[in-house]
N, C-alpha and C positions, 0 to 999 in steps of 0.2 A: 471891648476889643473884638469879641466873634460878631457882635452885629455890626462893624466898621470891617470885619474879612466879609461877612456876607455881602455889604454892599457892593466891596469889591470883587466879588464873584459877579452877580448881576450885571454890574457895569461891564465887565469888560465879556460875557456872555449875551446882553443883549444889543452890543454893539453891532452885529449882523444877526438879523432876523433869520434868513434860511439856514446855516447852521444854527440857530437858535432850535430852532422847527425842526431842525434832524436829529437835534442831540434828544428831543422829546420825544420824536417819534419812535426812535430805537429805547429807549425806554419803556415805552407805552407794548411797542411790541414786545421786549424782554417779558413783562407785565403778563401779558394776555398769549403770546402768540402758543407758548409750549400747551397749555393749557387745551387750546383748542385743535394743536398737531395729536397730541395724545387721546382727544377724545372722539378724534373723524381718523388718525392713521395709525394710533397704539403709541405704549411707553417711549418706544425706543426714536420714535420717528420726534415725540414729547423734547425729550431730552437733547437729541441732536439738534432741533430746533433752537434750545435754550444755547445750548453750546457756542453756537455758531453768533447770536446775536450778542452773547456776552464777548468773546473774542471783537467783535468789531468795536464793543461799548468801549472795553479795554483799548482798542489798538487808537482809535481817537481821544483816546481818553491820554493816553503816552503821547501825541501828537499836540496836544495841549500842552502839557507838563513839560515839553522840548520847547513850544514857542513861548511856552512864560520865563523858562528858562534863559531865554535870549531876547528878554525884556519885552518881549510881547504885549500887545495892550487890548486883540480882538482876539474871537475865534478863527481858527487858519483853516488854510483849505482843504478839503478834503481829498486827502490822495488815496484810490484805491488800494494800492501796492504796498504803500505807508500805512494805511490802516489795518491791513492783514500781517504786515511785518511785525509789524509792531505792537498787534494785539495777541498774535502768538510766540513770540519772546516776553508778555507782560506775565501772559497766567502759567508763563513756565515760571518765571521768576517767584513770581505771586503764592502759584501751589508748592511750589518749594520750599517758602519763607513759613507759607501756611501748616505745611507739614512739620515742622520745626517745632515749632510754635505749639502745635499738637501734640507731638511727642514727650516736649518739658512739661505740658500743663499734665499730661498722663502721668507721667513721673512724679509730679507733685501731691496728684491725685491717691496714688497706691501709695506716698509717705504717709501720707494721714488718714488713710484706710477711706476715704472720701471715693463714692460711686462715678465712674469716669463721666464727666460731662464737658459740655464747651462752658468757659466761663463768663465767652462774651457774651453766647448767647442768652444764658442763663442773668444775666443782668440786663441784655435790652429786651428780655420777653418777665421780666421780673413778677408778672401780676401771675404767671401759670407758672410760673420755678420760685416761686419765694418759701415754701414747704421746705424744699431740696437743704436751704439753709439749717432746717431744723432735725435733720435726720442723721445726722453726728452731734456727738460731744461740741456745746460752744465752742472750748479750747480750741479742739483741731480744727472746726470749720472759719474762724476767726483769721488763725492760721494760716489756712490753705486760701482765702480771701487775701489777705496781705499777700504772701508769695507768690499767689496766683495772678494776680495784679500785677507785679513788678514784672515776673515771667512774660506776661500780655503786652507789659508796657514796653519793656524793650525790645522784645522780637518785633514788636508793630513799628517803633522807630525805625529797626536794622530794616525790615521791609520797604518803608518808605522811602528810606536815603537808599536803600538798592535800584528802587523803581525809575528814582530820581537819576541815578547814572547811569541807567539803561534807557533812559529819554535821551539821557546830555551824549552817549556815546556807543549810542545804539547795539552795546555788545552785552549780551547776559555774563560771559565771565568778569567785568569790569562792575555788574551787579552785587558782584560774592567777594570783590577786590578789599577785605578786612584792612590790610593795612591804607589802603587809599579813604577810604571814608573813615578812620580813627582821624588819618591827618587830616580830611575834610574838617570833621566836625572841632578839632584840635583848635582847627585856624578861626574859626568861625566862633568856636566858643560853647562849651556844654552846656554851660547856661541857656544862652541865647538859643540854641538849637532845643531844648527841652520846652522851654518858655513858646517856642512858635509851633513845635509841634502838640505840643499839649492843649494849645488854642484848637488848631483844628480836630485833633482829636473829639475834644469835647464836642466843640460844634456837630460836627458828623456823629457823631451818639446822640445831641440833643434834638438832630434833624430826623434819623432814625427810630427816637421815641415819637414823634410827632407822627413820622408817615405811619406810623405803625396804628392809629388810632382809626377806628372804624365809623362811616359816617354813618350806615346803614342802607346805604344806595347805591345798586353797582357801577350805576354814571359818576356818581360823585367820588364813589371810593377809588377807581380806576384815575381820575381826575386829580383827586388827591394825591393819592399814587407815584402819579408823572410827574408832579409840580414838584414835590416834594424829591421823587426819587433824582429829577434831574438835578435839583441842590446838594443835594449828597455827594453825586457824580462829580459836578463840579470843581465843588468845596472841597474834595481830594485833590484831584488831580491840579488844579489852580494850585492848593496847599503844596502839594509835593515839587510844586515846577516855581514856587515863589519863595522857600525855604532854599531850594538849594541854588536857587538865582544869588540869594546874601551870600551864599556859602561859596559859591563862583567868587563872585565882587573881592569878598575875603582876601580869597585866596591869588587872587591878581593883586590887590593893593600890597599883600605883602609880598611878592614877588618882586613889587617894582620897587617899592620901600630897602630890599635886600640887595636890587640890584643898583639904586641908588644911593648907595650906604658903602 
């Protein structure tokens, strides 16, 4: 199943080349550009660099996730106006959900007297944080593994079904609308919504272990980089706009079921 989502990523990403060639390019720069603002203009000039390319990565990144949503089959066009809207309503959403997300895993962390760390990261950088597992009692770290997980797992759900109705309805309070996405997923089905999300999930951690691998050449590793970092890119946002497309579909077929009835 993720190598039958990837191809469907592919397909309907290389279906136009020049958006194909922008989505990389803003990557490549993501990549490199802070990098080299930091080391000819200083930190700060660094980081606003970053900022600013991430917001755009984001705001066509939600411009995807709205045209898959409405059964899209190519990459769409690029609105300036749309990609700036939309990419700072994503990482308000995003750092929100993020922060959330942080605060429970801390809380989990001081129950089990466990050193605060990120738990994501500490599993997709596992080869320099696999020590960290051993520096508590089994018991607790065992523990705080299991609950840490589930805490990870659902807040990353809640975020992606947020993001996904901040695509379909372009309003960040319809992002945080709890009762509208319980009945979302209600209709659609927790299974079926676990089951599609867990697919890409995985995918994007297995894509993330991969780009993470060093080829030894800055041509290649940069190269690497891009290829891979634009599949991650995609394989979200495709994920988030193809998930809650079923969960539209759903949620019309029983509308009309109810009102035919």
């Amino acid at each position: 199943m993720p190598l039958s989502k990837l191809k469907k990523v592919w397909d309907y990403c290389s279906y136009n080349v020049v958006f194909f060639i922008f989505i990389c390019l803003l990557i490549f720069f993501f990549n490199l550009l802070p990098d080299y603002s930091t080391t000819y203009f200083g930190w700060e000039v660094g980081r606003l660099t970053q900022v600013i390319v991430l917001i755009l990565l984001n705001g066509y990144g939600m411009i995807i996730a709205h045209d898959r949503i409405n059964h899209g089959y190519r990459l769409p066009k690029i609105i300036p106006s749309d990609v700036v809207n939309f990419g700072f309503k994503s990482t308000i959403v995003y750092a929100i959900f993020v922060a959330f997300q942080s605060f429970l895993l801390s809380v989990t962390t001081l129950l089990f007297g466990v050193p605060i760390f990120d738990l994501h990261e500490l599993l997709l950088h596992y080869r320099e944080t696999i020590h960290m597992f051993f520096i508590n009692s089994p018991e607790y770290m065992l523990m705080f593994i299991i609950i840490g997980g589930v805490v990870f797992y659902i807040t990353t759900f809640l975020a992606e079904i947020g993001l996904a109705r901040l695509a379909d309805t372009k309003s960040i309070l319809q992002a945080f609308n709890v009762k509208a996405i319980y009945k979302s997923i209600r209709i659609f089905g927790f299974r079926n919504y676990v089951r599609e999300y867990t697919v890409i999930i995985l995918l994007i951690t297995i894509l993330t272990l991969i780009k993470s691998i060093s080829l030894h050449d800055f041509a290649l590793d940069n190269l690497w980089e891009m290829v891979f970092g634009f599949l991650i890119f995609a394989t979200q946002y495709l994920g988030i706009g193809a998930v809650y497309c079923e969960i539209k579909d759903a949620q019309i077929n029983s509308e009309q079921f109810k009102e035919s009835s």
